[in-house]
C-alpha positions in Angstrom: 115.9 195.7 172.4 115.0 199.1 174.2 111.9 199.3 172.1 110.6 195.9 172.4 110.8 195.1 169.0 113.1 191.9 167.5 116.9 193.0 166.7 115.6 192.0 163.1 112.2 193.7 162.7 113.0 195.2 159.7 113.6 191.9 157.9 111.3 190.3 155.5 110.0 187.4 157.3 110.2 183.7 155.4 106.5 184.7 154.5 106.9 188.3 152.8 109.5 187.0 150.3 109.0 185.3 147.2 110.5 182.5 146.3 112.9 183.7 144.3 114.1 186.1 146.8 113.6 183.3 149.6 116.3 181.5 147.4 119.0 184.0 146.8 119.1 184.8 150.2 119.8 181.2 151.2 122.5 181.0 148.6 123.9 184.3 149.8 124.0 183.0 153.6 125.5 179.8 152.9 128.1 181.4 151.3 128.8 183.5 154.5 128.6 180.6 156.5 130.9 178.5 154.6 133.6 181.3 153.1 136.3 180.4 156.6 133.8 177.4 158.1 136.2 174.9 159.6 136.5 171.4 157.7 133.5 169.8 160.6 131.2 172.6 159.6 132.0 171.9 155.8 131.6 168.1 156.0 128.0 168.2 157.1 127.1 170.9 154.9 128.5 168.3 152.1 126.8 165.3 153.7 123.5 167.1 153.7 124.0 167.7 150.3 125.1 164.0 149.2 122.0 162.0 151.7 119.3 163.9 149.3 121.3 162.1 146.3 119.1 159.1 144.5 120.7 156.0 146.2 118.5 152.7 147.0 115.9 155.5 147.2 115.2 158.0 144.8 115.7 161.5 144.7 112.0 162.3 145.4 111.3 159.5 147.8 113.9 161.3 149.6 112.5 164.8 149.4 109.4 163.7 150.4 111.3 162.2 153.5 112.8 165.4 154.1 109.9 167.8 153.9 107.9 165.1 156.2 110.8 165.6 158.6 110.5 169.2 158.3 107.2 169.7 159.0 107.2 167.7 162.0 110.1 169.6 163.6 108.1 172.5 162.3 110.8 174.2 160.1 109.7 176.6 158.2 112.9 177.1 155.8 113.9 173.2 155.5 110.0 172.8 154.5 110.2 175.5 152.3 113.5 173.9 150.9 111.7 170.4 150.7 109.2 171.6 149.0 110.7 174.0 146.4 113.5 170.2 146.0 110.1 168.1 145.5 109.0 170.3 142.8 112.4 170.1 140.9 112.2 166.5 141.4 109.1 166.5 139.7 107.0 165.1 142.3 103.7 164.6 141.8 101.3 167.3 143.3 99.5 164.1 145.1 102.4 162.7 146.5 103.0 166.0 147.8 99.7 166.3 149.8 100.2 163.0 150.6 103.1 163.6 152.3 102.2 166.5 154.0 99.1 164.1 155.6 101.7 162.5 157.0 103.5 165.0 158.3 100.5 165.8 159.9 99.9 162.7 161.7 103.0 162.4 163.1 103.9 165.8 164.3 99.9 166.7 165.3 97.7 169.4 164.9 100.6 171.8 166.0 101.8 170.9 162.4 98.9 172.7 160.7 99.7 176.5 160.2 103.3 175.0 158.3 101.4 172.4 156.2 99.4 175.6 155.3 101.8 177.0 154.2 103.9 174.2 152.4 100.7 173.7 150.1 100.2 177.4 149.4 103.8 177.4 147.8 103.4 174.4 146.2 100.4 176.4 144.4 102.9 179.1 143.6 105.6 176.7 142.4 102.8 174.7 140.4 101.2 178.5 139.1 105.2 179.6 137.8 105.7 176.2 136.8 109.1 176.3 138.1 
């Protein structure tokens, strides 16, 4: 951009949304994405969707998988979506940290600003109770 500024300065960043909001727009965007997605894009929306279901592991085990994968590959939406999935799942706030120790190991120090955040909105999930 002419002015120097990102072609979506205006947007609320990831950060500036609450979760509620955070979660709308995902819903809204996936819709988008999938309204005329060919079948390819469809199927691995759907096997997303089906890995997370409880198998020969649970349905937490998993999330906590997930949201360890996350944070190493330092995504701040699929960690948000991890951890948002672990609190439905009614993981326990230990586990949680836990988890994100992990995610720490592996990934490195590099990993810190995300697990920051991670644990400041599993504080706002645990505070809403939702």
């Amino acid at each position: 951009m002419p002015d120097g500024g990102s072609p979506m300065s205006d947007e609320k960043s990831i950060f500036d949304k609450t979760i509620a909001e955070w979660q709308a727009e995902r819903e809204t965007l996936n819709e988008i994405v999938l309204r005329d997605a060919p079948l390819e894009l469809k199927r691995y929306f759907s096997l997303d969707g089906q890995t997370y279901r409880e198998g020969a592991l649970d349905a937490k085990t998993k999330e906590l998988l997930g949201l360890v994968a996350s944070l190493v590959l330092r995504c701040d939406d699929c960690i948000l979506y991890h951890t948002i999935r672990c609190h439905e799942e009614g993981v326990a706030a230990a586990a949680f940290r836990e988890a994100c120790t992990i995610g720490l190991v592996v990934g490195g120090s590099i990993v810190i600003p995300h697990l920051r955040r991670a644990m400041a909105r599993w504080d706002e999930l645990e505070a809403t109770g939702k």
